[in-house]
N, C-alpha and C positions, 0 to 999 in steps of 0.2 A: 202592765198598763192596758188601757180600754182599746187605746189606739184613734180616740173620739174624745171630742171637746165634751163637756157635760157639767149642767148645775149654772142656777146664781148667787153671783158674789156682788155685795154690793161694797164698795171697797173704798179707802180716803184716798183723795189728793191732797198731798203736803204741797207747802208754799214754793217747793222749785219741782213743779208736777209730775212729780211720781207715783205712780200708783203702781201698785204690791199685786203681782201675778199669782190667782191662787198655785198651791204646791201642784195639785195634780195636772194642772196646765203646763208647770216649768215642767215635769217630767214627760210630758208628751212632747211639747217642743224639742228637750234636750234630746229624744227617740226620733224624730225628724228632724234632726240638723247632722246632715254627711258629716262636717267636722268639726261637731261635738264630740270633745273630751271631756273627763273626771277636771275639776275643779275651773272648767270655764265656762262664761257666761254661752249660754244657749241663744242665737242668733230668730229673728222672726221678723215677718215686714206687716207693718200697717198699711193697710187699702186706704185712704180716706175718701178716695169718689170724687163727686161734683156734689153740686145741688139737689143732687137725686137722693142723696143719701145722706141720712141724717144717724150716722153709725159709724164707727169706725172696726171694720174686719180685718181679724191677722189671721195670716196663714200661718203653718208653719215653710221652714223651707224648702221640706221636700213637696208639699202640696201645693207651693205656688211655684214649683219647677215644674209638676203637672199639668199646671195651669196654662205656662208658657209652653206644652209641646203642642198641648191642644190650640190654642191658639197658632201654632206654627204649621195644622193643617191647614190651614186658610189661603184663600190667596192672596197675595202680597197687591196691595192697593184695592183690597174690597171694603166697602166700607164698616164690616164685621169688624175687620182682622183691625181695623186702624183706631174704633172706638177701644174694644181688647185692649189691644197694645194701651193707650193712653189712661184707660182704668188699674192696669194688673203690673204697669211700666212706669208710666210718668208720673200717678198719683198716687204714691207708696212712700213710703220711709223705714227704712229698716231701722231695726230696734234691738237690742241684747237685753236680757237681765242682769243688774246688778248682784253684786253677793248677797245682797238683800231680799234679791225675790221680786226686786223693783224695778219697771221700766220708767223713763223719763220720756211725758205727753208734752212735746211741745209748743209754744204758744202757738203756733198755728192748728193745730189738731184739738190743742183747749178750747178754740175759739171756733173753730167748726160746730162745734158741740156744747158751746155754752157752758163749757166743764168747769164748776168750779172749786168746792172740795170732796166730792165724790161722783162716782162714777160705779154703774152697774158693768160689770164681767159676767160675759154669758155664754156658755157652750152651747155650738152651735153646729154639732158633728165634726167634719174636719177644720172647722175654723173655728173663732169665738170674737163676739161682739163686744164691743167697748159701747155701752150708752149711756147721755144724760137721762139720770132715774126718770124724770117726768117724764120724758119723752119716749121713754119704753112704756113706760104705762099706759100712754095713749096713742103708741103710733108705732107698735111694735114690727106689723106687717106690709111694711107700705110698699107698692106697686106690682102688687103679685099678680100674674095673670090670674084671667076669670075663666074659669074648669066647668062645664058645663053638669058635670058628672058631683061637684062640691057641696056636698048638704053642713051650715056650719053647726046642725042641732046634733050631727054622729059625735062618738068618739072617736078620736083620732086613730087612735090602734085598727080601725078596722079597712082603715087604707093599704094597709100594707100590703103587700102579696098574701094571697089566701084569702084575704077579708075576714080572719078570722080572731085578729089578734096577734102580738106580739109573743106571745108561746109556740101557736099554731105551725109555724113552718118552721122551726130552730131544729 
């Protein structure tokens, strides 16, 4: 395995909202879930956010146990640590794959997202995006900070370390 989200899928919702997790996603998950065994479902949590966030991001669960020690540098009643907590804590839902390959999006998480028989799956390095197609199409990057150093005519490869490309330093 890559060890990394990657690729889109643009995938169906059936009429009790399930949508089919591509394969090489269930096997990264099943590689980050501590207890994950042979023949059971792979465990993962849904972010869904506020209103900020027009996407639905899953971790897997060794990446949003990560997620929570960093946030557990924080100090306890700063106002960092308390947004964290209620993004990566409160506005989550955990989720298994069925034997099928399928998770079930429930109507709240449909309805965030306007989800109604399909839905893009998108690798997104350690996570991967669940979005309403239209809405990736036109609003894939929304609230990135502004880089003083960002020209968006480059190729992207030449961000990387080295600036020489994705060959360049491997």
């Amino acid at each position: 395995m890559l060890g990394v989200f990657i690729g889109e899928h643009d995938n169906k919702i059936d009429a009790k909202g399930r949508l089919s997790i591509p394969a090489e996603f269930r096997r990264e998950l099943e590689d980050a879930d501590p207890k994950w065994e042979s023949g059971k479902p792979a465990r993962m949590v849904i972010v869904y956010g506020d209103e900020r966030r027009n996407y639905l991001e899953v971790f897997s669960v060794a990446d949003l146990q990560r997620v929570h020690a960093q946030i557990a540098t924080l100090p306890r009643g700063s106002r960092k640590r308390a947004e964290l907590q209620r993004l990566y804590a409160h506005q989550v839902v955990m989720a298994t794959v069925d034997e099928t390959g399928r998770i079930v999006l429930g109507s709240k998480l449909r309805g965030k997202l306007d989800l109604k028989d399909r839905a893009l799956v998108v690798g997104n390095g350690e996570t991967f995006m669940i979005w309403q197609p239209e809405t990736y199409e036109n609003d894939a990057m929304p609230g990135l900070m502004e880089e003083d150093d960002f020209d968006p005519t480059l190729d992207p490869s030449t961000w990387l370390p080295g600036g020489g490309g994705p060959l360049m330093d491997l």
